[in-house]
C-alpha positions as CSV (number, residue, x, y, z in Angstrom):
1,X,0.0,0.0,0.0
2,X,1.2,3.2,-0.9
3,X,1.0,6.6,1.5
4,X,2.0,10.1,1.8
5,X,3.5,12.4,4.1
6,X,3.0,15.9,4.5
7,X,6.1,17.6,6.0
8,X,6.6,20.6,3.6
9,X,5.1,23.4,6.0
10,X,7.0,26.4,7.3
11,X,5.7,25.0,11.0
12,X,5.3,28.7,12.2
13,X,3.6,27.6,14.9
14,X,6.7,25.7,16.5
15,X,9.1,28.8,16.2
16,X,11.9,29.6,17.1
17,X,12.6,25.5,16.9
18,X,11.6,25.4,13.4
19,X,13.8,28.6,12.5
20,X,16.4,25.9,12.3
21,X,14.7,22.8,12.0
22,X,12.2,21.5,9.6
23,X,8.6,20.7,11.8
24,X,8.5,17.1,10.5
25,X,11.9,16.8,12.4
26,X,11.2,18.2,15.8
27,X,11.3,15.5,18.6
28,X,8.9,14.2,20.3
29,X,9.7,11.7,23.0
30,X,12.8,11.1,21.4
31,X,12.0,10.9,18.3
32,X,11.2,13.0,15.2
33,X,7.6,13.5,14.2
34,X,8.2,12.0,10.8
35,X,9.5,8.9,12.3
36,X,6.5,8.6,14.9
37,X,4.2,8.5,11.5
38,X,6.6,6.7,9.4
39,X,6.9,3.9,11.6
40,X,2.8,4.3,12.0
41,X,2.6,3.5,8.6
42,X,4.8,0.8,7.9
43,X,3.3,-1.5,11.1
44,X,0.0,-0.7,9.5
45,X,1.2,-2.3,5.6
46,X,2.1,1.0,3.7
47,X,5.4,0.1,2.3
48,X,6.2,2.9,-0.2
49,X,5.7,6.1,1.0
50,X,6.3,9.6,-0.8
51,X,7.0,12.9,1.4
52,X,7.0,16.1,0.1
53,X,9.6,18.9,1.3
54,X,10.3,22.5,1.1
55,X,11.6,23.8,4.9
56,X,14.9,22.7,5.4
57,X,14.5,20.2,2.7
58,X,17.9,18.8,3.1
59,X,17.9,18.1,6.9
60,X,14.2,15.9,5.7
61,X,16.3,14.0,3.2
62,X,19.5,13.2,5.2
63,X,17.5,12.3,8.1
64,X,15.9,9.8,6.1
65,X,19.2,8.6,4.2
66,X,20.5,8.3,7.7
67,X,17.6,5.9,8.5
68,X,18.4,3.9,4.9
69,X,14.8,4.9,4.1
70,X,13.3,2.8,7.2
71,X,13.6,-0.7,5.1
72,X,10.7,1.1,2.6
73,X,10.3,2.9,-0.4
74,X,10.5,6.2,0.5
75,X,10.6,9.4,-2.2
76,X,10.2,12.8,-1.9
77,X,8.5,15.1,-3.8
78,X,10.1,18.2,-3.8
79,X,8.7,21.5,-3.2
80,X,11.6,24.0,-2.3
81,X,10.6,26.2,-5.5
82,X,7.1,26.9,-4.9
83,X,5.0,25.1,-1.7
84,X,2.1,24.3,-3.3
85,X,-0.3,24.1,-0.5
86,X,-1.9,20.3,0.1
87,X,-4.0,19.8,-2.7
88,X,-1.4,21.4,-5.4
89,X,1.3,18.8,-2.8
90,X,-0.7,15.9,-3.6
91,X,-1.4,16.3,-7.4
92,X,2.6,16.8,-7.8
93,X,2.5,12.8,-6.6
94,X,0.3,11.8,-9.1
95,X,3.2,9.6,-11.0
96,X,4.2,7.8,-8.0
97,X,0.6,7.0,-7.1
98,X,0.5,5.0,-10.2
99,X,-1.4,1.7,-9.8
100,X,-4.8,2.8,-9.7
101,X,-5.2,1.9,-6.0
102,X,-6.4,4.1,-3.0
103,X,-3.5,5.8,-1.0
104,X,-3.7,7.7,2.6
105,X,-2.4,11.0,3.2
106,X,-1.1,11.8,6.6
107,X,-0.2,15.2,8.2
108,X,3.3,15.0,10.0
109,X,2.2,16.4,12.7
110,X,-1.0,14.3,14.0
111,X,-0.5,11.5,16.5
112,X,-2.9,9.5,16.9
113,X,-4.2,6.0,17.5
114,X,-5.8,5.6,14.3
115,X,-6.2,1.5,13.0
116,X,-4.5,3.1,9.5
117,X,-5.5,-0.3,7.7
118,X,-8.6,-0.4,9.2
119,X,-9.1,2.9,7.8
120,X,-8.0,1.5,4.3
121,X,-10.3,-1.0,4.7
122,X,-13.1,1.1,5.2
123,X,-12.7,3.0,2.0
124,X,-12.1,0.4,0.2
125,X,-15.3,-0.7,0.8
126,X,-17.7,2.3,0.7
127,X,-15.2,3.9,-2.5
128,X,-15.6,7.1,-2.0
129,X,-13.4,9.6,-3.8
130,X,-12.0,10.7,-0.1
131,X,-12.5,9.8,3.4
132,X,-11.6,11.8,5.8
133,X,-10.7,10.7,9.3
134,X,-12.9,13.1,11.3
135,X,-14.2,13.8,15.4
136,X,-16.2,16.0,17.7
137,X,-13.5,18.3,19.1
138,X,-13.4,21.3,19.9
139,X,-12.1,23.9,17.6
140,X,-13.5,27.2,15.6
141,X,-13.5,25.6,12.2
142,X,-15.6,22.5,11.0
143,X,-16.8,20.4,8.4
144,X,-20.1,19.8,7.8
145,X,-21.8,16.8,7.2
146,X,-25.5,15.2,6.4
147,X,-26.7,12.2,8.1
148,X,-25.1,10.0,6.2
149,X,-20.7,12.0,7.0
150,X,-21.2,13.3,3.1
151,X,-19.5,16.2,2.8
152,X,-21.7,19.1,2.4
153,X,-19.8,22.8,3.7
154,X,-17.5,24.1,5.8
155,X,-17.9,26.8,8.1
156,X,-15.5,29.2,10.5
157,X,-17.4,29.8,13.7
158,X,-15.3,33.2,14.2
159,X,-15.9,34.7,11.3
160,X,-18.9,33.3,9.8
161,X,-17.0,32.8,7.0
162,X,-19.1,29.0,5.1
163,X,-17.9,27.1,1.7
164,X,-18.3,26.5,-1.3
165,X,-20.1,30.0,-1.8
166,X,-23.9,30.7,-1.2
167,X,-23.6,27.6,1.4
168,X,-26.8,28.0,3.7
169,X,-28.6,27.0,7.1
170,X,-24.8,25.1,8.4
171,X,-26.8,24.6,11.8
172,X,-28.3,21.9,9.8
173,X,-25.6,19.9,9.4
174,X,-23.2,17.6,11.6
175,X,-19.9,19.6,12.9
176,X,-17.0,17.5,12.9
177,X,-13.1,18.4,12.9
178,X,-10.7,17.3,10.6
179,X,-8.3,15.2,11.7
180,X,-5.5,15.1,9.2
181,X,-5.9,11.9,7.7
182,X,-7.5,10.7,4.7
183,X,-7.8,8.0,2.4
184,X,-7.9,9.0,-1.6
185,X,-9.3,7.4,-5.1
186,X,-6.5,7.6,-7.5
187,X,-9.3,9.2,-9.8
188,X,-8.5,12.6,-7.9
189,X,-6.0,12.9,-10.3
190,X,-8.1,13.2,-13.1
191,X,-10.2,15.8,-11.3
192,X,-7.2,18.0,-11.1
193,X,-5.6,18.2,-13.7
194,X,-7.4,21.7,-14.6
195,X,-6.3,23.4,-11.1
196,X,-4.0,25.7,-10.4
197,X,-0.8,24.8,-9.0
198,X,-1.2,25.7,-5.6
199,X,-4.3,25.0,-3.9
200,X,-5.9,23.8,-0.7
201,X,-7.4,20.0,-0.8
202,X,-10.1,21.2,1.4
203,X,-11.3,23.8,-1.1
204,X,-11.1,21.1,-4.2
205,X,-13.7,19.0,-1.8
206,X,-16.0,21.6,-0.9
207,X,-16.5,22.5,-4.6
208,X,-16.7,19.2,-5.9
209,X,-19.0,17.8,-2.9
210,X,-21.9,17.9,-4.9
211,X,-21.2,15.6,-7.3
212,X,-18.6,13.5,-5.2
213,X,-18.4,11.9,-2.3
214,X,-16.5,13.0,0.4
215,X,-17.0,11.1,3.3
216,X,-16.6,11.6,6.9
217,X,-15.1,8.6,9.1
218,X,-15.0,8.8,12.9
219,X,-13.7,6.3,14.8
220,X,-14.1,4.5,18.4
221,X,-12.6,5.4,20.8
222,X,-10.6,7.9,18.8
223,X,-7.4,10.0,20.2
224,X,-5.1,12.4,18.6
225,X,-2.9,15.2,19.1
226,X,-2.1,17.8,16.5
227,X,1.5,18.6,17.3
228,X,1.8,21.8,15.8
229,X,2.4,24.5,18.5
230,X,4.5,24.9,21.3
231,X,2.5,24.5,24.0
232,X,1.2,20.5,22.9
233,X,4.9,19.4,22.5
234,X,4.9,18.3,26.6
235,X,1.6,17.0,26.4
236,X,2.8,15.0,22.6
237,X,5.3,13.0,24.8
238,X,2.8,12.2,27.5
239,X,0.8,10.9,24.3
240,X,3.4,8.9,22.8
């Protein structure tokens, strides 16, 4: 099974630690963030696995050659000219995701103790064109689902701010959080090959939710940890 990993952001949050080190390399009990999901992935059956890079791209790419890749296929797709956002990141993988088979996506800097084959699984056999690992936490901006976790609209509680535009009545719908893992159809692809370079995956959903299935998956018992600011990195090694 075949994965990716994104660890091309700036990780602004994490500063000053990421003013010298790339996010997907900052420790957490012990070990780097990228190993944590890399390792994740590999118990769980993904055994080639692209990452994309554009912060301290070279530090990503030793670490790794230090590592001899894990035992895996490991790539990178690189993004040092231009970062182009996740859904422009993921489209740029399009000729290693090559067989025509689903692939996950996984956010470098979510820990969590998600089954990922089980997850597999479950798309697999409902064959959406995405599902997306979703829960009821807390936090200002949310998906929105129907009764049956179909995509529908987005909306920022602080702002008011809902997509795609002309989106109405969001108290309708089922709020749930992303989660920063998702399963794709390799038919995406095909979907975006008219996009621009650099664009959000979460806006390509929204304005293709009406003809596409985007489904929400929560699971049991579900924890995770979005280690992306510096107040969550004590409380990441108490998760570990």
């Amino acid at each position: 099974m075949k994965a990716m990993i994104f660890a091309a952001g700036m990780g602004t949050r994490l500063k000053p630690i990421t003013d010298k080190l790339p996010k997907a390399l900052v420790p957490v009990a012990g070990k780097p963030l990228l190993e944590h999901i890399i390792l994740k992935l590999k118990s769980a059956g993904f055994n080639e696995i692209i990452v994309n890079v554009h912060h301290f791209p070279n530090q990503i790419i030793g670490f790794l050659k230090s590592k001899n890749n894990f035992g895996i296929r490991i790539e990178i797709s690189d993004e040092r000219d231009l970062l182009l956002d996740t859904g422009g990141g993921i489209r740029k993988t399009a000729w290693f995701f090559d067989d025509g088979k689903p692939f996950l996506v996984h956010n470098v800097d979510i820990l969590s103790n998600m089954d990922l084959h089980a997850l597999y699984r479950q798309h697999v056999r409902t064959n959406p064109l995405a599902t997306l690992v979703v829960s009821e936490r807390e936090t200002f901006r949310y998906l929105l689902f129907n009764d049956d976790l179909r995509l529908q609209g987005w909306i920022n509680e602080k702002t008011g701010e809902t997509k795609p535009a002309g989106f109405k009545k969001p108290e309708l719908y089922k709020k749930l959080a992303f989660s920063g893992i998702q399963i794709l159809s390799s038919k995406i692809f095909d979907m975006m090959e008219k996009s621009e370079p650099k664009f959000p995956i979460m806006d390509f959903y929204l304005a293709n939710s009406k003809t596409q299935n985007i489904s929400g998956f929560i699971p049991e018992n579900y924890r995770m940890i979005d280690v992306g600011k510096l107040d969550v990195l004590d409380e990441a090694d108490k998760f570990i």
